[in-house]
C-alpha positions in Angstrom: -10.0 14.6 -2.0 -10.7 17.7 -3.8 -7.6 18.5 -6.3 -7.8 21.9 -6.1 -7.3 22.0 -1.9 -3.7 20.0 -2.2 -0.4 21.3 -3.1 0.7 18.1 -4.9 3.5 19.3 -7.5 3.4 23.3 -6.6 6.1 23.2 -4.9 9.8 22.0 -4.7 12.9 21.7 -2.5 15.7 23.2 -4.3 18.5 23.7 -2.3 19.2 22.0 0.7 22.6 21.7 3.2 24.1 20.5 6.5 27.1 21.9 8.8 29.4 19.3 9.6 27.9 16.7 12.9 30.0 17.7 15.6 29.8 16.3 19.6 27.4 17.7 21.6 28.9 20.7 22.9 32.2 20.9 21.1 31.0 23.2 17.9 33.2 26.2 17.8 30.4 28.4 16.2 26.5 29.6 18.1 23.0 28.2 16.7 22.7 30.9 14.7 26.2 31.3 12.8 25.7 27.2 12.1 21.9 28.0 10.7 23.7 30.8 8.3 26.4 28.6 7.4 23.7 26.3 6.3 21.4 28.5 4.8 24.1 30.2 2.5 25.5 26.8 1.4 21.7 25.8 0.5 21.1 29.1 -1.6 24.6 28.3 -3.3 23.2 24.6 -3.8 20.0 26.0 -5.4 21.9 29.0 -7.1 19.9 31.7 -5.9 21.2 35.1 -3.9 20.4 34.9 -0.4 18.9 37.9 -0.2 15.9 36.5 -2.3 14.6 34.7 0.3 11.4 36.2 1.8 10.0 33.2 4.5 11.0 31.5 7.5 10.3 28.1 8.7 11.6 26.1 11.9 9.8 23.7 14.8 9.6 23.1 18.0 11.9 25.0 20.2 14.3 26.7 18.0 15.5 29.4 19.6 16.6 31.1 16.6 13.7 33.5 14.9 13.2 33.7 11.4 13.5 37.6 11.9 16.6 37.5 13.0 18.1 35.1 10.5 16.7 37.2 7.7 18.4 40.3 9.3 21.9 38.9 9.1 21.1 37.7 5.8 20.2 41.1 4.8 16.7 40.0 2.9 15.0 42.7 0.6 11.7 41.2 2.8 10.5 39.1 5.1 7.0 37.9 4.2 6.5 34.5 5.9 8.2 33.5 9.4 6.1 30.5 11.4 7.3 27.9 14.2 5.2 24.3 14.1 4.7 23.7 18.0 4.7 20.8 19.8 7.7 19.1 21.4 10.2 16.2 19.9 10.8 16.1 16.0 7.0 15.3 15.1 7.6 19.0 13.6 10.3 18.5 11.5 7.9 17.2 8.3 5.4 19.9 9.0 8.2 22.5 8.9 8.4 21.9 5.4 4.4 21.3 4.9 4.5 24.8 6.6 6.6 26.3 3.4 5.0 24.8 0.7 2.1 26.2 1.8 3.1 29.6 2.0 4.8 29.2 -1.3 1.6 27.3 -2.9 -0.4 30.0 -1.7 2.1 33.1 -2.3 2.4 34.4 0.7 6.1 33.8 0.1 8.4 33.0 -3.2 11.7 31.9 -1.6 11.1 29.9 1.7 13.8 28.7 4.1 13.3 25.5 6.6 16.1 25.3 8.8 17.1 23.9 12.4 19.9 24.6 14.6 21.4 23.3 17.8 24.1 23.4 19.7 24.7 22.5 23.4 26.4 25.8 24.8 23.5 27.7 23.3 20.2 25.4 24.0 21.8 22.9 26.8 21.2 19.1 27.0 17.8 17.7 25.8 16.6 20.7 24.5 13.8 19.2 22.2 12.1 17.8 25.1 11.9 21.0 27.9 8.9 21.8 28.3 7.1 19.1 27.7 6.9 16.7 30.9 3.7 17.8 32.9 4.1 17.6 36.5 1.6 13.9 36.2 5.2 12.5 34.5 8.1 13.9 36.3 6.5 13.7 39.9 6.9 9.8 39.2 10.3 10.3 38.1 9.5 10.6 34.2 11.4 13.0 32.7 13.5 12.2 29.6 11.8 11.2 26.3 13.3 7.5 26.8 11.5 7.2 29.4 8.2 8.3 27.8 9.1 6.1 24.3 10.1 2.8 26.3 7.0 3.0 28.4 5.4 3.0 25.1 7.9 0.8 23.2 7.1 -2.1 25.8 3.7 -2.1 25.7 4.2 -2.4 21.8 6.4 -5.3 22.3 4.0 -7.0 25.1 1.0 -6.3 23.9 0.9 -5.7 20.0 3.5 -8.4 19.7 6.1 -6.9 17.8 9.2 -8.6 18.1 12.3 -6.7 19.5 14.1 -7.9 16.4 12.7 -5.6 14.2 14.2 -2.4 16.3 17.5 -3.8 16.2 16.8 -4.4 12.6 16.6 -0.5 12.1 19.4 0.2 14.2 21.5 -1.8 12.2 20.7 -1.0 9.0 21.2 2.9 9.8 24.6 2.1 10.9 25.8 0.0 8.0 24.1 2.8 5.6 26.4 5.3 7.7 29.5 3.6 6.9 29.1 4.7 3.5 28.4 8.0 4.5 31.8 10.0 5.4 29.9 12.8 7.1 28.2 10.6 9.2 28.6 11.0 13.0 29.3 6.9 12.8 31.2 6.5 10.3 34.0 4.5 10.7 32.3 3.4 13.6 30.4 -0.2 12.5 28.7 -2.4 15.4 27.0 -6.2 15.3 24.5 -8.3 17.2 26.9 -8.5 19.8 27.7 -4.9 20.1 24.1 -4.0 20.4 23.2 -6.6 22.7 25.7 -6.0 25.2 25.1 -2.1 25.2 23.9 -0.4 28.2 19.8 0.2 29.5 19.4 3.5 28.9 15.2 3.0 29.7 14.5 -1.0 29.8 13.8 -2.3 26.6 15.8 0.3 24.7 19.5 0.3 25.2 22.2 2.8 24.4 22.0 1.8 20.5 18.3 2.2 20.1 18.8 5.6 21.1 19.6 9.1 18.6 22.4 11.0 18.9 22.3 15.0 20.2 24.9 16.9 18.1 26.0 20.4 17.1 25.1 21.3 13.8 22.4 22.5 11.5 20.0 22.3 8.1 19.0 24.1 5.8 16.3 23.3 3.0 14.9 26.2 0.6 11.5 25.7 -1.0 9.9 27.6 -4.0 7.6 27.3 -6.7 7.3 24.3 -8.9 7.6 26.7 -12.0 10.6 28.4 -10.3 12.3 25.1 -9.4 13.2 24.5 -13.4 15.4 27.4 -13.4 17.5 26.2 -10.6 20.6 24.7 -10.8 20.1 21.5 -8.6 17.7 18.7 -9.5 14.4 19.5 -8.0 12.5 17.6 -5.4 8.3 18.4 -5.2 6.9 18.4 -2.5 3.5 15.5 -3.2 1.5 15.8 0.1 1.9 16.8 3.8 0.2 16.3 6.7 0.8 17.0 10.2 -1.4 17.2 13.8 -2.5 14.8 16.5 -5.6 12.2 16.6 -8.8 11.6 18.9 -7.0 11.0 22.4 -3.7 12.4 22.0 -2.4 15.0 24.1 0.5 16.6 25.1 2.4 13.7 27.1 -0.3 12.7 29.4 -0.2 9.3 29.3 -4.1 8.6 28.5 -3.7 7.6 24.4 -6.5 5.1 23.6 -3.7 4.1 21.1 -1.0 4.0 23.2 1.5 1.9 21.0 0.8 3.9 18.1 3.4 6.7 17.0 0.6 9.0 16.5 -0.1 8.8 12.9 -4.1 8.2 13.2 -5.7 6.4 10.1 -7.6 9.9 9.1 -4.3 11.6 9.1 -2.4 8.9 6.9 -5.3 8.3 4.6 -5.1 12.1 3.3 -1.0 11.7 3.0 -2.0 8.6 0.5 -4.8 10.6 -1.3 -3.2 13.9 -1.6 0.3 12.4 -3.1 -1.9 10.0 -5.0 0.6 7.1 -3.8 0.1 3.9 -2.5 2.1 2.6 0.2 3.9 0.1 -2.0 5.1 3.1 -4.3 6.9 4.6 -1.9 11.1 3.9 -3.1 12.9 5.2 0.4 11.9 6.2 3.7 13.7 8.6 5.9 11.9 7.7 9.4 12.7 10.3 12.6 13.9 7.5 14.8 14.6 9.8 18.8 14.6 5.7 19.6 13.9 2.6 17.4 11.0 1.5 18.8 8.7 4.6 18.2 9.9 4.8 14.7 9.0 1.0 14.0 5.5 2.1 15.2 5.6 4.7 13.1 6.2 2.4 10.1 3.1 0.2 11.2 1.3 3.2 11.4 1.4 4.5 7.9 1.3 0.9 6.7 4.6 0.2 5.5 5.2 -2.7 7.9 2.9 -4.7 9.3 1.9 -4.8 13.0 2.5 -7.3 15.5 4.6 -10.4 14.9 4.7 -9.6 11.6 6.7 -6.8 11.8 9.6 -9.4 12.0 9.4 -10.6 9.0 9.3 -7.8 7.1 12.2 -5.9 9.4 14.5 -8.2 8.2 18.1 -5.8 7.5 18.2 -7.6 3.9 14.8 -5.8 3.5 15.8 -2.1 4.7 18.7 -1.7 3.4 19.8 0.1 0.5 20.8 -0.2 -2.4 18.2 -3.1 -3.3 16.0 -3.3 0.1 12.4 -4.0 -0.3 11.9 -0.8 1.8 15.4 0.9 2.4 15.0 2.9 5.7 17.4 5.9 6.4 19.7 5.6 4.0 22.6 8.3 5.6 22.1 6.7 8.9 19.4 8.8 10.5 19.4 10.2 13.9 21.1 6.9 15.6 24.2 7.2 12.8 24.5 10.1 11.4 23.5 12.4 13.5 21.0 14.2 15.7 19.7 18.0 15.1 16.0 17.2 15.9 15.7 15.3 12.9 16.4 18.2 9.9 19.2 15.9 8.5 16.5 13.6 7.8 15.2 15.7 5.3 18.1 16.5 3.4 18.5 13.0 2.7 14.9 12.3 1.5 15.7 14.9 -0.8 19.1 13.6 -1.8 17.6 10.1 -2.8 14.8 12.0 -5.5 18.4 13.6 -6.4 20.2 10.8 -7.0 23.0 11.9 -4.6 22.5 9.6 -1.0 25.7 8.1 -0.1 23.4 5.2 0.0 21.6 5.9 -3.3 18.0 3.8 -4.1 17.9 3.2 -8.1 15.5 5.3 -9.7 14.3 6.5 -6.4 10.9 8.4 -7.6 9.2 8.4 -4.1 10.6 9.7 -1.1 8.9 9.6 2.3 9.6 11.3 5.4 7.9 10.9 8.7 8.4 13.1 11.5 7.9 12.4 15.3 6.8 10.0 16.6 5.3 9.0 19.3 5.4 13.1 19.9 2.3 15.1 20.6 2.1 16.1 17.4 3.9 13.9 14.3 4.0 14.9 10.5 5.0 13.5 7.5 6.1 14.8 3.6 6.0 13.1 0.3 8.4 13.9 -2.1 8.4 12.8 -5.8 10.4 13.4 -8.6 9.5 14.9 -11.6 8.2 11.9 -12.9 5.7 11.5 -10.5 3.8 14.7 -11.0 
């Protein structure tokens, strides 16, 4: 891959924050006063004046525009304001692709990524409207379990990946949220049993395998690698991006040639590899979007940290995922399922936090930090982070 068409080490997350996870529907505050909330507490993070920020950057169905959050900020300019489409949290990664880019490329110096939801101003579900074509809902399909268990099964089936290794995930991201006061879990532990006896929410995933939906918001700011040293936080570069859909992929029709898969196709993983100039085994920490276990154990097939069919078993074992000393520690704060749910922008925060040094669950001389968005969405993305001593 030609060096000079990446944006490994330009650019670097320097501030980042999250509102407190409230229930669904309980938050005091609208989408937008919980996105400035988060947004001033990331500029006081990075130590810069709001009103320096110049670009924009959210996904999927945000409601809130980049124009308008720069208004009540009172920006000197607005040079850079872009949505990632495509429904689910497969934009979350690609958010973030989206303002290293414009930073790499200066079409903005300051760049904010940020998501907000809450229930009284986007409803129930709202991640997922728009996206179930009348072929799914006229068979009674319409909720994303229903879409990622159809999937989920045939992975189980078919592939032969054991159901152990989603209860694997689901258990390590609640034991890594018990360290984690601002998790949504917290204080909240479960076992085998627990998850066992849970309800079917969409036959094979139950209640557990399932994310959370919560009030609250992100906020990440991105700049310039050469900027980043001035800052007061400990900066996280950004290595490689990618984002899109493969061959036979569409918008939730049903027809994937690789049905199982969480979309990642082997072109689109092979330039995340190349362009952070990483292997697979380098990677420290893994913050995976998990909307349900299942998809995001396909996802970690997909990009080749876990190997597929039965295999997958052996390597999800919780002794292996969990931090501080896991093989591969997965979602260290507890992800989606534990934390808590905002489309996934909390996963972020975290992947930064472990290049940091600051996770409630911290990986020692974490260096690589991975984050997949998605999956199992029609379109899925992922970002490398490094630390310095990576570049």
């Amino acid at each position: 891959m030609n060096a000079d068409r990446t944006m490994r080490g330009r650019t670097a997350v320097v501030g980042i924050a999250n509102t407190p996870y409230r229930k669904r529907g309980s938050s005091d505050h609208s989408a937008l006063e919980l996105i400035l909330q988060a947004v001033l507490a990331a500029c006081a993070d990075a130590g810069i004046d709001p009103r320096e920020i110049d670009g924009f950057a959210s996904y999927a169905n945000d409601r809130t525009e980049g124009l308008v959050v720069g208004a009540c900020l009172g920006v000197r300019e607005i040079r850079w304001s872009s949505l990632v489409w495509g429904g689910g949290g497969g934009g979350v990664a690609a958010a973030v692709n989206s303002a290293a880019t414009a930073v790499a490329t200066g079409q903005a110096d300051c760049v904010v990524v940020y998501r907000g939801i809450t229930e009284a101003d986007d409803g129930r579900g709202s991640y997922g409207k728009g996206h179930f074509p009348s072929a799914l809902t006229a068979h009674g399909v319409v909720a994303p379990a229903q879409i990622c268990a159809l999937r989920t099964q045939r992975m189980l089936q078919v592939d032969g990946v054991p159901q152990s290794a989603m209860e694997a995930l689901v258990m390590a991201s609640y034991q890594h949220a018990q360290n984690n006061p601002h998790a949504a879990a917290y204080g909240a532990p479960i076992d085998h049993a627990i998850y066992a006896d849970s309800r079917w929410v969409s036959e094979p995933l139950r209640l557990y395998d399932c994310s959370r939906e919560n009030d609250a918001a992100s906020a990440i700011i991105v700049v310039s690698a050469e900027r980043a040293k001035d800052c007061a936080s400990t900066p996280a570069y950004v290595l490689a991006g990618v984002q899109g859909s493969g061959p036979n992929w569409s918008e939730s029709m049903e027809n994937e040639e690789r049905y199982t898969s969480a979309g990642f196709h082997p072109a689109m993983v092979s330039r995340l590899w190349q362009s952070a100039e990483v292997r697979a085994e380098d990677v420290d920490v893994v913050q995976v979007y998990e909307n349900f276990s299942g998809p995001a154990v396909a996802s970690l097939i997909d990009v080749g940290l876990c190997p597929p069919g039965p295999a997958a078993g052996e390597f999800m074992q919780l002794p292996n995922i969990l931090a501080p000393n896991g093989v591969l520690p997965i979602n260290t704060a507890g992800g989606n399922i534990a934390e808590g749910f905002v489309h996934g922008i909390g996963l972020v925060t975290e992947a930064v936090r472990q290049i940091r040094g600051s996770s409630p669950n911290q990986v020692p001389g974490a260096e690589v930090s991975l984050l997949l968005g998605g999956p199992m969405a029609p379109l899925v993305s992922a970002t490398m982070f490094g630390a310095a001593s990576t570049l």
